[in-house]
FILOMAR-969473 format. One record per residue: residue number from 1; x, y negated, z negated of N, C-alpha, C, O, CB in turn. Coordinates in nm, 3 decimals, decimal comma, m for minus. Last residue first. Glycine has a CB too. Example, Ala and Ser with C-alpha at 12.3 -4.5 7.8 and 13.67 -1.06 7.14 Angstrom:
2
[2; [1,285; 0,225; m0,708]; [1,367; 0,106; m0,714]; [1,290; m0,003; m0,787]; [1,341; m0,114; m0,804]; [1,408; 0,060; m0,572]]
[1; [1,319; 0,569; m0,780]; [1,230; 0,450; m0,780]; [1,320; 0,330; m0,780]; [1,424; 0,332; m0,846]; [1,131; 0,447; m0,905]]
***
This chain:
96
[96; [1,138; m0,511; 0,399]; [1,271; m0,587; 0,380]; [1,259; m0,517; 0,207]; [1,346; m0,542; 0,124]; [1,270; m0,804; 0,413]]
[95; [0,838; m0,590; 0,635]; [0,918; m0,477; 0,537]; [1,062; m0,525; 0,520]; [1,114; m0,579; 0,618]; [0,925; m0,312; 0,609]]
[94; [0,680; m0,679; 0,864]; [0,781; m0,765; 0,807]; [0,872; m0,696; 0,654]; [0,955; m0,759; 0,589]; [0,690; m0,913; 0,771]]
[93; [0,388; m0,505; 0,749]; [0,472; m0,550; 0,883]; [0,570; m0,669; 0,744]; [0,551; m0,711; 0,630]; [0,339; m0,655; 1,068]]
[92; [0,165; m0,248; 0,690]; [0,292; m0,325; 0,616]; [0,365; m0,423; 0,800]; [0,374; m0,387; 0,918]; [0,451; m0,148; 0,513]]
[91; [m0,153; m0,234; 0,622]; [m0,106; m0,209; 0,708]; [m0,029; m0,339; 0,703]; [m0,066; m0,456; 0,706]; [m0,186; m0,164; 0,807]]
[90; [m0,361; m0,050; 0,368]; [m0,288; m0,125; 0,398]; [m0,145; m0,113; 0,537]; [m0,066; m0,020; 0,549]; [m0,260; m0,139; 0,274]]
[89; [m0,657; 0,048; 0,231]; [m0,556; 0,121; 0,359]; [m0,456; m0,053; 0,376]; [m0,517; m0,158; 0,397]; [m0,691; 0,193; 0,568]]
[88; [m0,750; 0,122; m0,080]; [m0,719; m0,005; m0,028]; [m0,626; 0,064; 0,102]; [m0,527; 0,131; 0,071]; [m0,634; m0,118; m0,150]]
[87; [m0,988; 0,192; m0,303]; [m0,866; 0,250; m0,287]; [m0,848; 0,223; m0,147]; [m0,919; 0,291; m0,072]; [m0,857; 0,395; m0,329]]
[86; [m1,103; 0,081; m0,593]; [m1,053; 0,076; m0,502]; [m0,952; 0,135; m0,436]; [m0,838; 0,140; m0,483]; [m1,047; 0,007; m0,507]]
[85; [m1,223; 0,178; m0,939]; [m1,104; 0,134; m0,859]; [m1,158; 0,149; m0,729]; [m1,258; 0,221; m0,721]; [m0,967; 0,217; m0,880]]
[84; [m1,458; 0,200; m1,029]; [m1,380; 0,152; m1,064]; [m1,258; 0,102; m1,061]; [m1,199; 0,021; m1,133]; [m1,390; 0,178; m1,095]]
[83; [m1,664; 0,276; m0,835]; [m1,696; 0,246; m0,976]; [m1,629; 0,116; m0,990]; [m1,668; 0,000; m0,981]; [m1,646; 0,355; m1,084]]
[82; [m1,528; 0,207; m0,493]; [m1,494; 0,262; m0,610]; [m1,623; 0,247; m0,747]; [m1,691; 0,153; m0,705]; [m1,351; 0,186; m0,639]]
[81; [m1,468; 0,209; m0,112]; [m1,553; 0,090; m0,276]; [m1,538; 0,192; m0,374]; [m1,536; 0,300; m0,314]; [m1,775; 0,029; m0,277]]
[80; [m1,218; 0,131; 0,041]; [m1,318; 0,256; m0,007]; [m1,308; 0,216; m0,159]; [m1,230; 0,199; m0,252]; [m1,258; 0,440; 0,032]]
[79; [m1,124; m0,066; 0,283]; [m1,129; m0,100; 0,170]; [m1,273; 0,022; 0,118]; [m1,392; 0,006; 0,148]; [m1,145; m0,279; 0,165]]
[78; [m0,858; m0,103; 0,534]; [m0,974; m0,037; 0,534]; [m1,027; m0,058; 0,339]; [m0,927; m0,062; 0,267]; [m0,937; 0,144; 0,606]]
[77; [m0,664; m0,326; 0,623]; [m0,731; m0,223; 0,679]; [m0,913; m0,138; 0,667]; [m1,015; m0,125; 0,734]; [m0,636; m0,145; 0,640]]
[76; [m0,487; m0,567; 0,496]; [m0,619; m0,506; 0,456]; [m0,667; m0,419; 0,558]; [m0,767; m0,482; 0,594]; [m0,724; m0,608; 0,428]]
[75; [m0,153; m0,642; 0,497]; [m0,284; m0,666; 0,589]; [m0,382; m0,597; 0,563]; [m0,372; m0,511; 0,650]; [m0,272; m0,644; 0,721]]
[74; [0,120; m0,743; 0,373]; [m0,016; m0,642; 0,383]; [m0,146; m0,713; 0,421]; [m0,210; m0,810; 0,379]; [m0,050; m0,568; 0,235]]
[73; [0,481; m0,785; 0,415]; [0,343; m0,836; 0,431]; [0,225; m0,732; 0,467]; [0,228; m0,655; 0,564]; [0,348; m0,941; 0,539]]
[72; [0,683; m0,646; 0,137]; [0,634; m0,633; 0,259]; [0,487; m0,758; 0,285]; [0,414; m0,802; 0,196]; [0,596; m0,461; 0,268]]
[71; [0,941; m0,513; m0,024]; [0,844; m0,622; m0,007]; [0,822; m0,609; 0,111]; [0,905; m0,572; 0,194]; [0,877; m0,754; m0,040]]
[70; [1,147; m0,342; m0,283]; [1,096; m0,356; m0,124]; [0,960; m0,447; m0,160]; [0,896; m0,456; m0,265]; [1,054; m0,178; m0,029]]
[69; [1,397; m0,467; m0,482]; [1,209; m0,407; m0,487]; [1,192; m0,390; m0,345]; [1,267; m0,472; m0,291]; [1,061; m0,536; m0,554]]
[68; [1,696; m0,350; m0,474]; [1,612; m0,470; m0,495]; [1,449; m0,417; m0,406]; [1,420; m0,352; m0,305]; [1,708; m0,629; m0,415]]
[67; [1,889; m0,196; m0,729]; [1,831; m0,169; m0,624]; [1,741; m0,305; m0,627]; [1,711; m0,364; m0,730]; [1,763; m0,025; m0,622]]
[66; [1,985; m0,223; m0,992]; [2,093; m0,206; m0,865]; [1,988; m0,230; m0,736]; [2,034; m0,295; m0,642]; [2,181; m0,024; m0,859]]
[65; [1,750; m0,103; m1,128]; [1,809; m0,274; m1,111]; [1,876; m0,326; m1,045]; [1,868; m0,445; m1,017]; [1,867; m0,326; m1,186]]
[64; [1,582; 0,102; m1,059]; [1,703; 0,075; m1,075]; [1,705; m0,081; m1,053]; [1,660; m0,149; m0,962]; [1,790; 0,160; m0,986]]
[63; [1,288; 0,141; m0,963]; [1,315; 0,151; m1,040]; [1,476; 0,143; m1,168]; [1,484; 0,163; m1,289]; [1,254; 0,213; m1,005]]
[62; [1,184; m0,153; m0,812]; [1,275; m0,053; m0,798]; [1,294; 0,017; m0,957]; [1,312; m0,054; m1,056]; [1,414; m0,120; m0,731]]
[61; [0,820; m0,270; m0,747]; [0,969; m0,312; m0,793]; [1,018; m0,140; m0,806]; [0,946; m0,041; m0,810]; [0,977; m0,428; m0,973]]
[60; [0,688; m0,384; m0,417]; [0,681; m0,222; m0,470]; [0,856; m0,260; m0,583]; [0,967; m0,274; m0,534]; [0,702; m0,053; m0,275]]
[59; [0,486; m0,618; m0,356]; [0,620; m0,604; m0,393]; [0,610; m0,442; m0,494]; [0,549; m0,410; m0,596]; [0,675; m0,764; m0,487]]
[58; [0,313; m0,811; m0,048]; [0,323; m0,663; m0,148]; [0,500; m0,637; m0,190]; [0,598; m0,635; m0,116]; [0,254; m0,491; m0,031]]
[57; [0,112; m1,024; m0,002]; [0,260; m0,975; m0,004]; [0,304; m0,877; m0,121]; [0,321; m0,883; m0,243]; [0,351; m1,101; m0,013]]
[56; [m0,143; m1,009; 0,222]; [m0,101; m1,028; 0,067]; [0,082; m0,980; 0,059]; [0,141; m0,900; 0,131]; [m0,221; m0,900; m0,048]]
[55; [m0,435; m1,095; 0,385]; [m0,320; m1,095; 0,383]; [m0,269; m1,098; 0,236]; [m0,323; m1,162; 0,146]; [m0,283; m1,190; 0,463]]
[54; [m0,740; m0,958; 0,427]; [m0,670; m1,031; 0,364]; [m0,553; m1,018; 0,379]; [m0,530; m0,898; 0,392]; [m0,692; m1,030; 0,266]]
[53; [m0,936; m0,739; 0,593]; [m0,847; m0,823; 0,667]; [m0,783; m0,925; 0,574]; [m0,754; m1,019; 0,647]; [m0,920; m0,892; 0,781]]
[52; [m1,140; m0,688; 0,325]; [m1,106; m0,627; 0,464]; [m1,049; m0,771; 0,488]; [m1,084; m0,877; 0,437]; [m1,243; m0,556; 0,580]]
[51; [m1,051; m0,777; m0,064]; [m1,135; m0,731; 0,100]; [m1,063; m0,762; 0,213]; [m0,962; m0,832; 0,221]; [m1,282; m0,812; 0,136]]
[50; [m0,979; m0,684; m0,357]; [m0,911; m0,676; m0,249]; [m1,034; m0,662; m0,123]; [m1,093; m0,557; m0,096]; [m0,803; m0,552; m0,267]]
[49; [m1,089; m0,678; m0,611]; [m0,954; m0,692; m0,615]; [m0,931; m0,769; m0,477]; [m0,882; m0,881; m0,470]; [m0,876; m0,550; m0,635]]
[48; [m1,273; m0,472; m0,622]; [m1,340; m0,587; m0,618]; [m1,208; m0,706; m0,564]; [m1,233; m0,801; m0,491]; [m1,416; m0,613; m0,779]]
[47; [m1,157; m0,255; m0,878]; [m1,308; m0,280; m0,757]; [m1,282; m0,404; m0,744]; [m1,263; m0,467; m0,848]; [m1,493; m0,258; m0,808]]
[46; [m0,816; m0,240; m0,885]; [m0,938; m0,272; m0,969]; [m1,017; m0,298; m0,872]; [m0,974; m0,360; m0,774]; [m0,933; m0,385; m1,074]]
[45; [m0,647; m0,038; m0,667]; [m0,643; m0,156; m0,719]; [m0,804; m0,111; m0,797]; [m0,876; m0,012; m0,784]; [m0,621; m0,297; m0,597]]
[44; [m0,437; 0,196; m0,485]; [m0,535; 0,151; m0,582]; [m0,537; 0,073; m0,653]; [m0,443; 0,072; m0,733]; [m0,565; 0,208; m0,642]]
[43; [m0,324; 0,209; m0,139]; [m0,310; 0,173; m0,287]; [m0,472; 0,173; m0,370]; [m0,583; 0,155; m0,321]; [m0,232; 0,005; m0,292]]
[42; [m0,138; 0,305; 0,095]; [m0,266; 0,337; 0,045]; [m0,233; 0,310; m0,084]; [m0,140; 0,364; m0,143]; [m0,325; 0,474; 0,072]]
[41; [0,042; 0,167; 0,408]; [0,040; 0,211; 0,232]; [m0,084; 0,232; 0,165]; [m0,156; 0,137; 0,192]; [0,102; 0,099; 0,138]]
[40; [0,256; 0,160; 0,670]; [0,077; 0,122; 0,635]; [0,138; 0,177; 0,478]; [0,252; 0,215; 0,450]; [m0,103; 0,246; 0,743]]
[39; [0,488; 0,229; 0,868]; [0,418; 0,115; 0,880]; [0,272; 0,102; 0,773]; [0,183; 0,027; 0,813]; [0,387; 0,111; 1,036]]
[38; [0,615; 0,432; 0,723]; [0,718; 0,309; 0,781]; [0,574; 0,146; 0,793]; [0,571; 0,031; 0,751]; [0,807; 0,383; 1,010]]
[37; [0,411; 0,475; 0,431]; [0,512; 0,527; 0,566]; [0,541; 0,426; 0,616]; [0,501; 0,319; 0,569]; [0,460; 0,619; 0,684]]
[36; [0,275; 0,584; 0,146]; [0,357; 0,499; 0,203]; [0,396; 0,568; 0,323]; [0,414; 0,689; 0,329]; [0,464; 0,458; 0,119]]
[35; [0,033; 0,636; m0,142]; [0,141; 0,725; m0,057]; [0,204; 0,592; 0,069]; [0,140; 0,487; 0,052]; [0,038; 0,897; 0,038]]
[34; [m0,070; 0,506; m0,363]; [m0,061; 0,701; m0,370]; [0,040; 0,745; m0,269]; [0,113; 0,843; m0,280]; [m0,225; 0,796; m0,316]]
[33; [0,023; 0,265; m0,582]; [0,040; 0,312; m0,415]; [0,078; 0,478; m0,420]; [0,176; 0,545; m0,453]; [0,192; 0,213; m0,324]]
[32; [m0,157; 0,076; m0,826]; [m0,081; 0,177; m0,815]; [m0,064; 0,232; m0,650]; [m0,174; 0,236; m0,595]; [m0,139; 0,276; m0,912]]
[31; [m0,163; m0,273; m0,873]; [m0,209; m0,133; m0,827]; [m0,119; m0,032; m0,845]; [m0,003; m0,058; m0,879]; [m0,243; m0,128; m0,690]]
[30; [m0,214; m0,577; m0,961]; [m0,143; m0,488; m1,012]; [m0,236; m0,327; m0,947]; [m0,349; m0,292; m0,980]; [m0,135; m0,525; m1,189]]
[29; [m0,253; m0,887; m0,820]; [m0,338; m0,765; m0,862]; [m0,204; m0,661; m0,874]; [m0,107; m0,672; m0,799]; [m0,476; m0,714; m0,733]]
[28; [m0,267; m1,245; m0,856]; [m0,202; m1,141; m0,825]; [m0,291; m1,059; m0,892]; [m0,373; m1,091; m0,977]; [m0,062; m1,136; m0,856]]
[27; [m0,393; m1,602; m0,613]; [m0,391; m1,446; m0,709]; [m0,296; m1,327; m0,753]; [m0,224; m1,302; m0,656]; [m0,470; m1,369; m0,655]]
[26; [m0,299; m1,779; m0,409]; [m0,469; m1,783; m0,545]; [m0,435; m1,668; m0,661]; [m0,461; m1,672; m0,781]; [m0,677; m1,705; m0,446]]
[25; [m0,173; m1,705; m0,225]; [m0,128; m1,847; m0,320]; [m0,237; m1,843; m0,461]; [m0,237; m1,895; m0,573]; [m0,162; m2,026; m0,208]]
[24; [m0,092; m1,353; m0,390]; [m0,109; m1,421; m0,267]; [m0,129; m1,581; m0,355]; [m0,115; m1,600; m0,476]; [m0,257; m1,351; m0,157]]
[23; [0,018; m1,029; m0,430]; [0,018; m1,173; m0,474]; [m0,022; m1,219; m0,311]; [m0,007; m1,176; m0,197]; [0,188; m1,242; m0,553]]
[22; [0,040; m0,693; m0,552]; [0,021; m0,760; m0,451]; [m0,050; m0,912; m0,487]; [m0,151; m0,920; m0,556]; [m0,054; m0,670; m0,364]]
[21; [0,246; m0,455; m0,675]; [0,196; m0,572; m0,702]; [0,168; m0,623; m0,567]; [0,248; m0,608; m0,475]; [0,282; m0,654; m0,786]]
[20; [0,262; m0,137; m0,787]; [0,275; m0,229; m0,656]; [0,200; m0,325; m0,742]; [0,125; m0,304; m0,837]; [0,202; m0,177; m0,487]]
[19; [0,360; 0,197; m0,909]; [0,302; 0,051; m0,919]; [0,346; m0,048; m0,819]; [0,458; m0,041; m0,769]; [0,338; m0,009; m1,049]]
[18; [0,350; 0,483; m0,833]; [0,437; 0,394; m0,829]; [0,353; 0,260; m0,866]; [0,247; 0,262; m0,804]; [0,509; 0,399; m0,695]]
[17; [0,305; 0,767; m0,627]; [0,241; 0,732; m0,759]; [0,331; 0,599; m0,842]; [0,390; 0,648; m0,938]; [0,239; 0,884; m0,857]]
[16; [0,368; 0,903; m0,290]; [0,404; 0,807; m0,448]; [0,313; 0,825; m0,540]; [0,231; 0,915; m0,520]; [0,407; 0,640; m0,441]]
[15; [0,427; 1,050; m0,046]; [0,319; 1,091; m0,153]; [0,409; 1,013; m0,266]; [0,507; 1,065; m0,319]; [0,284; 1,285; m0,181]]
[14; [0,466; 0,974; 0,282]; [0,522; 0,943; 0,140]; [0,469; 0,976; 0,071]; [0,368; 0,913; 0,104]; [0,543; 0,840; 0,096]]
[13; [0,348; 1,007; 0,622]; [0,375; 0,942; 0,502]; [0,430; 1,015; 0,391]; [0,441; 1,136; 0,412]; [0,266; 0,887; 0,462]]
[12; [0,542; 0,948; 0,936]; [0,526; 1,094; 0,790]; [0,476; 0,989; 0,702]; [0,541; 0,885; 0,694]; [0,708; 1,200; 0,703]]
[11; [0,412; 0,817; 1,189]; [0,503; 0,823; 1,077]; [0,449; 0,890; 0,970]; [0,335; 0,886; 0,925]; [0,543; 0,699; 1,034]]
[10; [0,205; 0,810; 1,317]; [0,333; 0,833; 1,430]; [0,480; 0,816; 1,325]; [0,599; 0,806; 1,357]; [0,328; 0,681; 1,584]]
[9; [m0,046; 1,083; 1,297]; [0,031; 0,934; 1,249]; [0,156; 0,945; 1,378]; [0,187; 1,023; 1,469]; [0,116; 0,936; 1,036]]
[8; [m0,223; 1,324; 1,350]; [m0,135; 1,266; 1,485]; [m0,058; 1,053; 1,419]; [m0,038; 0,950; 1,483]; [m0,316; 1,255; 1,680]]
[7; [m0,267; 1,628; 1,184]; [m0,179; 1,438; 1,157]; [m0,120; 1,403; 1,259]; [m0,002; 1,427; 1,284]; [m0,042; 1,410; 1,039]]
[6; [m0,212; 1,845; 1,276]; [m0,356; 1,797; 1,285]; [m0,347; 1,612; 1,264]; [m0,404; 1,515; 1,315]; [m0,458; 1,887; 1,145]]
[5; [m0,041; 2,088; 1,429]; [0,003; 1,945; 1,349]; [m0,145; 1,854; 1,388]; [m0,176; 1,810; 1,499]; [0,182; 1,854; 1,430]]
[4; [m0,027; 2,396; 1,478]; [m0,077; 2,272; 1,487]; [m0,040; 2,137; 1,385]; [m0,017; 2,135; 1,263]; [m0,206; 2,303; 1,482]]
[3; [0,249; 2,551; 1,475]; [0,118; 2,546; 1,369]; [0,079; 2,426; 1,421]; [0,163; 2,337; 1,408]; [0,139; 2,544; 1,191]]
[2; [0,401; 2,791; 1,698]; [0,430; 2,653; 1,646]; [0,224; 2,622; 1,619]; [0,125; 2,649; 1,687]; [0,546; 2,526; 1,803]]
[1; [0,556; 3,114; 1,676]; [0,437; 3,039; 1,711]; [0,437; 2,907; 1,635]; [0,469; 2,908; 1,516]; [0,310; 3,121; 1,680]]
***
């Protein structure tokens, strides 16, 4: 018997815990990214950090030096207000 699959994504996400940086021409914010998939990323940033529909270029660095950081362009989705953190739906295009 096959178990429902209640996650209709159209990509598995990722369960991280990882630091991300996200920069733009005015700013940078230091977050942490709970989880990742081909296309979107859920991060936590400081309250206030980050609103709906901003563009930002997100650099996830490697933990090997051999390896070069993935980067992506982030698009603001969804933004769940915090105390103290934020916790930020991001939607990745242009990934490299």
């Amino acid at each position: 018997m096959l178990t429902a699959n209640h996650d209709q994504r159209s990509f598995q996400r990722m369960a991280l815990d990882t630091k991300i940086i996200l920069a733009n021409a005015q700013e940078r914010v230091e977050g942490i990214c709970r989880n990742i998939s081909a296309t979107g990323a859920l991060v936590e940033v400081t309250s206030g950090q980050c609103q709906l529909d901003e563009e930002w270029q997100l650099v996830m660095p490697s933990a090997d030096n051999n390896v070069e950081p993935l980067k992506a362009i982030a698009k603001v989705l969804r933004v769940d207000a915090g105390s103290t953190t934020d916790v930020i739906a991001l939607s990745l295009s242009a990934v490299r």
